[in-house]
N, C-alpha and C positions, 0 to 999 in steps of 0.2 A: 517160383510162382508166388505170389500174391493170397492174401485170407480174401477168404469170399466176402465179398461185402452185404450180401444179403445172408447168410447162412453161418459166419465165419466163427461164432462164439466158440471159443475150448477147440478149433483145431487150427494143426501146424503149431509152428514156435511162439509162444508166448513171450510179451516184452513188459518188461516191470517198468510204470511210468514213475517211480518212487526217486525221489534225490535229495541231500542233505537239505535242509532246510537253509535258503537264501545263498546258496551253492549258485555261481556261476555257470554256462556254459563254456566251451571250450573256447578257447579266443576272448573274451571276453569281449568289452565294448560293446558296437552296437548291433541290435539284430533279435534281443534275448527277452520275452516276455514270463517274467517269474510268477506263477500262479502258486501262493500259499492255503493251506489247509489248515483249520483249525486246530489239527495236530502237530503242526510246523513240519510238516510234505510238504513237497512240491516239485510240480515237475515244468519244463520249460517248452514256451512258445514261439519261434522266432515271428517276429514279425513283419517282415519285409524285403521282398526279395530285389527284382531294379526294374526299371524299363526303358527298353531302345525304342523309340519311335520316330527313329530318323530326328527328334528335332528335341527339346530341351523344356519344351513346354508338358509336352504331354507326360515323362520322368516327373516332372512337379505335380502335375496332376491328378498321376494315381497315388505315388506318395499322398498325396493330400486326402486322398481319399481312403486310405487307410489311418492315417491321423486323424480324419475327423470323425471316425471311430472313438479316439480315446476316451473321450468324456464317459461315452457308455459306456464301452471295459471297465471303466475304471467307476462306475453304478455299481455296475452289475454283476459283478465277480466277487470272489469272495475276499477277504482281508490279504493287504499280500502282494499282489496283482499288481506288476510294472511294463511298461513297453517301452523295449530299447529295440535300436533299427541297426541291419546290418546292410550293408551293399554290396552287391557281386561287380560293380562297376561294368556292367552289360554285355560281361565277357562268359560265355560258358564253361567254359572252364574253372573258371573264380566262381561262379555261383558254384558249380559241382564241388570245388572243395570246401566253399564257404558252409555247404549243405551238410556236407559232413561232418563237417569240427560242430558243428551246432545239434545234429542228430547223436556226436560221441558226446557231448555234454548233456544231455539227457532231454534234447528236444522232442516233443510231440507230433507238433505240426511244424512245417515250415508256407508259408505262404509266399509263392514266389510260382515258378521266376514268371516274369513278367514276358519273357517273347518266350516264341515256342521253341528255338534254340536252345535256351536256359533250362525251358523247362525237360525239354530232353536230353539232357545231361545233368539232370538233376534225380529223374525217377531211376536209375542205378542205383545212388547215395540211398535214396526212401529204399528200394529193395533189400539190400546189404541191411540197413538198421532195421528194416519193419517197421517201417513210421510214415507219417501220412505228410501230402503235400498237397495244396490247395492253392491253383492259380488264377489269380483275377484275370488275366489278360493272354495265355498261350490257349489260340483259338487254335490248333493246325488240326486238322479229323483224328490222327490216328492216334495223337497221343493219350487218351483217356481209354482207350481200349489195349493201352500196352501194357498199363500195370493198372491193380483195382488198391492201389495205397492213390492214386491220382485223380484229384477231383478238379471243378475248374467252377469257375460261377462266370464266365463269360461263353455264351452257347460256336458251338462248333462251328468252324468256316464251310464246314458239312450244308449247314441250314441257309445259311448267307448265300451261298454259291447257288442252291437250289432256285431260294426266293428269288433271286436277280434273272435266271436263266428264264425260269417261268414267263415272270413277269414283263420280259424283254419282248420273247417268243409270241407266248398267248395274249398277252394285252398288248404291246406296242405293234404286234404285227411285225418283228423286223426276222425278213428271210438271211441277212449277210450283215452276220458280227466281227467287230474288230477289236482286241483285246488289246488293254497298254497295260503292261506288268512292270514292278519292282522285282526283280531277282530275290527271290530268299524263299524260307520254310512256308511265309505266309501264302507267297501265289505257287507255291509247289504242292500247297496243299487243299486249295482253293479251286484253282484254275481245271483240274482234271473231271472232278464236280462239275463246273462249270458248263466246261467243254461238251460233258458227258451228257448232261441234259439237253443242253440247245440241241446235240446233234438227235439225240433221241425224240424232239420233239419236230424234227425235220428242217433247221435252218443250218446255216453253216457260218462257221469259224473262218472268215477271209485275210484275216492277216492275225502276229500276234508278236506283238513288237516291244523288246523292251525298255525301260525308262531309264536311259542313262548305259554308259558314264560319259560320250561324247559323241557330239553332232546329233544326239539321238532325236533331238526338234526336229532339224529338218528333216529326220527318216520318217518319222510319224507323219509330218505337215506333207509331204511327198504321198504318201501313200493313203492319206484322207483324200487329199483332191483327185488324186487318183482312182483310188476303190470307191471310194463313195458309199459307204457304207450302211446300214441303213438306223445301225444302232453303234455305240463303243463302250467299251466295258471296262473302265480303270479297278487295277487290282494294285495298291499299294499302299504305303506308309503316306502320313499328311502331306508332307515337306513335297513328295513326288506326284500325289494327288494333285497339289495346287500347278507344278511345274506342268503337269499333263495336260490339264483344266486351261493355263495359260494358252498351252499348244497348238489345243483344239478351237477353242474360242478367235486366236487368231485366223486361222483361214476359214474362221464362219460356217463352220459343220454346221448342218440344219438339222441330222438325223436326231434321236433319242441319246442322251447319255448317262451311265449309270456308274455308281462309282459305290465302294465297300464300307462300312463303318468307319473304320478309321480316320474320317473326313469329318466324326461328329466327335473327335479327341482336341481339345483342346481349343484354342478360339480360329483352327482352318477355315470354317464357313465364313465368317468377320472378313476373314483374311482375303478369302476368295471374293469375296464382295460378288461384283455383277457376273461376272465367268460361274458360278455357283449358281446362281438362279435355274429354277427347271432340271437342276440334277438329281435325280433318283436315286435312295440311298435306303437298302435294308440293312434295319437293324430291331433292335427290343424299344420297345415304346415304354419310355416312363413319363410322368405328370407330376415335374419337380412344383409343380405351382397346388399339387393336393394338401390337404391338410390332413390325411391321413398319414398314420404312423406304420412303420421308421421315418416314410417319405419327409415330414413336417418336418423332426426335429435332424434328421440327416442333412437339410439343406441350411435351417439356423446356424447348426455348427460350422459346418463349413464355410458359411458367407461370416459366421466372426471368426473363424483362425484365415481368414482370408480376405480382408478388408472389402466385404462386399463380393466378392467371385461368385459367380455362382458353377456348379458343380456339374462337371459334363458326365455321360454315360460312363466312360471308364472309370472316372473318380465313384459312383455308384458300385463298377464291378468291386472295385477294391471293400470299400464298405462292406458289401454283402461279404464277401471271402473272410473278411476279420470276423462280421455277427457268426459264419459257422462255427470257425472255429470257438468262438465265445462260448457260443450254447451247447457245441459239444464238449466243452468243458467243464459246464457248470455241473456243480454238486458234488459228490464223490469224484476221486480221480479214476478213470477208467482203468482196473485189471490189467488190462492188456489193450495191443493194438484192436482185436477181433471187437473187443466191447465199443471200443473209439469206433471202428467202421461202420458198426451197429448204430451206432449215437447219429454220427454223422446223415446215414440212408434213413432217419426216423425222423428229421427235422421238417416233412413236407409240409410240416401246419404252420413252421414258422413262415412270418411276413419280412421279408427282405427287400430293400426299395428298386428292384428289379421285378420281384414277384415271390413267389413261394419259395423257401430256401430246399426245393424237391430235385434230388438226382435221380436220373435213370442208373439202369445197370451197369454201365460204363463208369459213371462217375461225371458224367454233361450235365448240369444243371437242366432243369426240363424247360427253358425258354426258349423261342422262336422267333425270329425276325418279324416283320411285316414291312411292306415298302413303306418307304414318306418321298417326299418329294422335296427340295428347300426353294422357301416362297419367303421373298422379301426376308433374306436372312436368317431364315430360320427353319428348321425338320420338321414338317408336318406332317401326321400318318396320312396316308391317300384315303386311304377308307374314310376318313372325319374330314378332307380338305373341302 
């Protein structure tokens, strides 16, 4: 079991975060963030775990979005203070060992893994060390509740699943839903949520069809003309979103359709062009265009280490997961894991360009979806359309 995160100071096994001064991690190369002390301590940060999102852009993306961290790490931290990147090449297993040679080298935090696969083959490696891990992107429910070393700054498919059902239900009015899923952790962790609420709130689940791996076009385009549905509910990665989006738009479904965050990774919506219009999409609302901070100078950076890009929501989670870790590192190095946990659950004042850097008891970062809709290209919250 896990140090309590709220409560945890001086009990269970203590971990000395102390290591030779400018001492490697195990493995070396990349991955290893060296936090020096005025006393020449220090202990290590990995910085980057990987991300599968079906497609090649969105891996660049969050990448990016922990890169465009550096600048400030590298403020804000004490003399010392390097970020080197490792990669699990989006295999679970590789992140699981990868987690470990980086925890047996005197890592703190690991910030990973990136899908919730990774990440749950990764919090055994945190348990074994007693060390903390911090994912921008493994959204599945149960995993922040299975060890309290696990934190996440992208909010739970918990919340997502709820938002969409509601909002499908009580505002669109639609009695007979049709779900198109990707196979994996994501809609295995999603979809039950889902399910759970439409029926609770009296409609029903008329078909639930998966996306891929053959003929599956014409099984959906079949059973739209067919069922007629009155709403559809896409649960998947981008690449499968767009193919779905395609599917649908072809045989001219008229009902409501709604589809999951991951549709606002990367430039998918661009992509989707007109099939995207009038798609309903809960997710966290940020106002990359604020001049408040981090927001201001999180988007500067980013558009110059990226010729102008400007930075989607995931590239944001990533950011924020790097600021925790930052500011629970700042100052003294923490005693033990228990004072890390401390540190960590005490950050709610900080501002993170998501929102407050505030976890619940679980370790969920305390944000909430809200629907948008995409109009003329782009996610607008519905409440402000």
């Amino acid at each position: 079991m896990g140090l309590s995160r709220r409560d945890g100071a001086g009990r269970r096994r203590r971990c000395c975060v102390r290591a030779p001064a400018c001492r490697r991690g195990a493995g070396g190369g990349r991955g290893i963030v060296q936090f020096g002390t005025s006393e020449g301590e220090a202990s290590f940060l990995p910085r980057e775990g990987v991300m599968r999102r079906a497609c090649l852009s969105v891996l660049v993306l969050l990448g990016a979005g922990l890169t465009a961290a550096d600048d400030a790490v590298a403020r804000q931290s004490p003399k010392g203070f390097e970020a080197q990147y490792r990669d699990s090449l989006s295999h679970p297993e590789y992140a699981a060992k990868e987690c470990a040679e980086l925890f047996k080298g005197g890592a703190l935090i690991v910030i990973g893994g990136a899908t919730s696969a990774e990440a749950k083959a990764m919090i055994p490696e945190a348990e074994k060390a007693r060390r903390v891990i911090i994912s921008p992107s493994a959204s599945e429910p149960d995993l922040a509740a299975s060890s309290n070393l696990f934190f996440r700054t992208v909010p739970s498919d918990e919340f997502e699943g709820l938002v969409a059902a509601d909002f499908l239900v009580q505002q669109k009015k639609a009695h007979t839903i049709m779900i198109l899923f990707e196979e994996g952790l994501y809609a295995d962790g999603m979809l039950p949520i889902f399910t759970g609420e439409v029926e609770k709130l009296g409609a029903k689940i008329v078909g639930k069809l998966p996306i891929g791996p053959t003929d599956w076009d014409k099984t959906i385009s079949n059973a739209l003309t067919a069922g007629k549905p009155d709403a559809v509910f896409i649960c998947a990665y981008g690449e499968e979103i767009l193919g779905a989006l395609t599917v649908v738009r072809g045989v001219k479904y008229p009902g409501t359709i709604c589809t999951v965050s991951a549709i606002a990774t990367g430039d998918f919506v661009r992509r989707a062009g007109a099939a995207a219009e009038g798609v309903f999409v809960p997710m966290v609302t940020i106002d990359l265009a604020s001049p408040k901070e981090p927001i201001a100078s999180f988007v500067k950076r980013f558009k110059a280490a990226h010729k102008g890009a400007m930075p989607d929501l995931f590239a944001a989670y990533g950011y924020d997961a790097a600021m925790v870790a930052l500011y629970a590192l700042q100052g003294p190095p923490p005693k033990d894991t228990s004072e890390l946990l401390v540190r960590i659950m005490s950050l709610g004042d900080k501002q993170g360009v998501t929102g407050n850097l505030a976890f619940d008891k679980f370790g969920n970062i305390d944000h909430h979806p809200t629907m948008h809709v995409i109009r003329d290209g782009k996610l607008v919250e519905l409440s402000a359309s």
